[in-house]
C-alpha positions in Angstrom: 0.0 0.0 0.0 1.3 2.8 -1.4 -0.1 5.3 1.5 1.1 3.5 4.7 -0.4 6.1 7.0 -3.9 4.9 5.6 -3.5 1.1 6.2 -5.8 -0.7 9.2 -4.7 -3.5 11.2 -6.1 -6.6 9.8 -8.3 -6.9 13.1 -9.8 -3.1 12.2 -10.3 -4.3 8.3 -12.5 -7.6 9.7 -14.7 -4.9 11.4 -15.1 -2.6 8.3 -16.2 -5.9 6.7 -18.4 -6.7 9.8 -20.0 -3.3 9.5 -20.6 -3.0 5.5 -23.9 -3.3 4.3 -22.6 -5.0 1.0 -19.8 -5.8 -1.2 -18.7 -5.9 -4.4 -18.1 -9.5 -5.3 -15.0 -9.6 -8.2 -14.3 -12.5 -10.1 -12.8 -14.1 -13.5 -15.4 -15.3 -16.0 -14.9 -18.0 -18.2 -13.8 -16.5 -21.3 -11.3 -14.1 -18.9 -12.8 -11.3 -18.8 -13.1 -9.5 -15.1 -16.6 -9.5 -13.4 -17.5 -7.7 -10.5 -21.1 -7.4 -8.8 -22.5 -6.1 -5.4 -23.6 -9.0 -3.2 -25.1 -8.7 0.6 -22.9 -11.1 2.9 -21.9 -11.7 6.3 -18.7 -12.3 7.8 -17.8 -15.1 10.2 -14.7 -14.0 11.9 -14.8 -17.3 13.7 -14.5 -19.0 10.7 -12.6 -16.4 8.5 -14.8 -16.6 6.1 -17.2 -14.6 3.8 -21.1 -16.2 2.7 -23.5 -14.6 0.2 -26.4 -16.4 -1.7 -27.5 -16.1 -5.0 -29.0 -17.8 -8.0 -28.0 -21.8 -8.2 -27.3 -21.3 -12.0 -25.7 -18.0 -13.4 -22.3 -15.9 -13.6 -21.6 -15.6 -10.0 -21.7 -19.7 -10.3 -19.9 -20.2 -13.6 -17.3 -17.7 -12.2 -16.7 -19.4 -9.5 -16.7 -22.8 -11.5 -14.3 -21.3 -13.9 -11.7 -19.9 -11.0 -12.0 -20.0 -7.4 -10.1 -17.4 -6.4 -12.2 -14.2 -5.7 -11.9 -10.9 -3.6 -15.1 -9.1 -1.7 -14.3 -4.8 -1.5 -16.5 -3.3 0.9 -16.9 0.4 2.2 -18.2 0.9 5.6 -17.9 4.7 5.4 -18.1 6.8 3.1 -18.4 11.2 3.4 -17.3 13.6 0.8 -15.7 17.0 2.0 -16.3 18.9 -1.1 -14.5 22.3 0.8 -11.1 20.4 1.1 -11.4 18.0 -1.9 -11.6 14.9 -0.5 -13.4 11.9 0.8 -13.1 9.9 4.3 -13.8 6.9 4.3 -13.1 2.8 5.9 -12.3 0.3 3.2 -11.2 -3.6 3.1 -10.4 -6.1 0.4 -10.3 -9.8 1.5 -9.0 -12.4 -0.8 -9.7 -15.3 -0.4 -11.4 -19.2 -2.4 -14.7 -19.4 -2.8 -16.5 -22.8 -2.6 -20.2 -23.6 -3.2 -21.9 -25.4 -0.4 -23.8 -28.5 -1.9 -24.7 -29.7 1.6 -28.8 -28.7 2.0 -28.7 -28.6 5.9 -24.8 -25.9 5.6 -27.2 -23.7 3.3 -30.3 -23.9 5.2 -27.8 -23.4 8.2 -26.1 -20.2 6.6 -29.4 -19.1 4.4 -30.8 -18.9 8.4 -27.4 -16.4 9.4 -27.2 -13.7 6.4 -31.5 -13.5 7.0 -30.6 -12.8 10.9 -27.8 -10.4 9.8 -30.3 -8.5 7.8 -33.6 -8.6 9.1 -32.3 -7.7 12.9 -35.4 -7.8 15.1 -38.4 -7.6 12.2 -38.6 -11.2 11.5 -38.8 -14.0 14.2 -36.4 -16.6 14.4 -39.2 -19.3 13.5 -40.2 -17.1 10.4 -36.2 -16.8 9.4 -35.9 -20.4 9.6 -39.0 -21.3 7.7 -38.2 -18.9 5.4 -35.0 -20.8 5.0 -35.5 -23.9 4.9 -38.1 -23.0 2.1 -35.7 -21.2 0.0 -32.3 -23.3 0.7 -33.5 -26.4 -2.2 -33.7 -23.5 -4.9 -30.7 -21.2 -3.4 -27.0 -21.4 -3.5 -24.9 -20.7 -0.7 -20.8 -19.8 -1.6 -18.9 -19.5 1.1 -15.4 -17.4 0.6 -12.4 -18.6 3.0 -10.4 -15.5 3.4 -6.7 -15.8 2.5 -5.8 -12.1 3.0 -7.7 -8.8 4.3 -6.2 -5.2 4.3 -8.2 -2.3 4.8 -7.6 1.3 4.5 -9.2 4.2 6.6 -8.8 7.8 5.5 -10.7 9.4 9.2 -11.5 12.5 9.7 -9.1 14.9 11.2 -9.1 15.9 14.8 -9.4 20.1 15.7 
């Protein structure tokens, strides 16, 4: 990183990830050209590991198919000072394999933690797991094993 002063901890870039309320999922398509798409997600630090959902058949799936290896960029900050020409901001990029989960009860399993990351309080536990457990047969679940996270935090200055 070119601006040192800027870089987190790896510990501060986990909780930029933690605190996004989405990502931008990049990836390699088949034919090699670069594809990138915003995807909700939740961050297991105990696991060190990323999980989204999405279709069971499109290009987030034939990406991943074609090559693994994928990073997630998220932002959890974001203010533009027009007066001084610049923007603060909290940033991460993790790196890491992504592997699709084939097992039904995993994806009911982690179809059951993004909805609770997402719906706080306004569904019930018993509606987030039948809701679930509905949508798990005709939903994939990819879960990203982080290899590497940096993060960069340009804060606002103190008076």
């Amino acid at each position: 990183m070119r601006r040192k002063e800027l870089e987190t901890t790896e510990e501060q870039a986990m909780d930029i990830l933690k605190r996004s309320a989405y990502g931008t999922l990049s990836m390699v398509m088949p034919d090699g050209s670069p594809y990138g798409v915003p995807v909700n997600f939740y961050l297991s630090e105990r696991e060190n590991a990323i999980f989204f959902h999405c279709a069971k058949d499109g290009e987030k799936i034939r990406c991943i198919r074609h090559c693994p290896k994928v990073s997630v960029s998220a932002v959890a900050e974001y203010t533009v000072v027009p007066e001084d020409l610049t923007t603060l901001y909290c940033s991460a990029v993790a790196k890491g394999t992504a592997v699709i989960i084939e097992d039904i009860d995993e994806r009911t399993l982690r179809l059951i933690q993004l909805s609770r990351h997402y719906s706080g309080k306004v569904l019930s536990d018993r509606e987030i797991e039948d809701k679930a457990r509905r949508g798990a047969p005709h939903t994939a679940v990819v879960k990203i094993d982080i290899t590497s996270v940096t993060g960069k935090c340009k804060p606002q200055k103190q008076n």
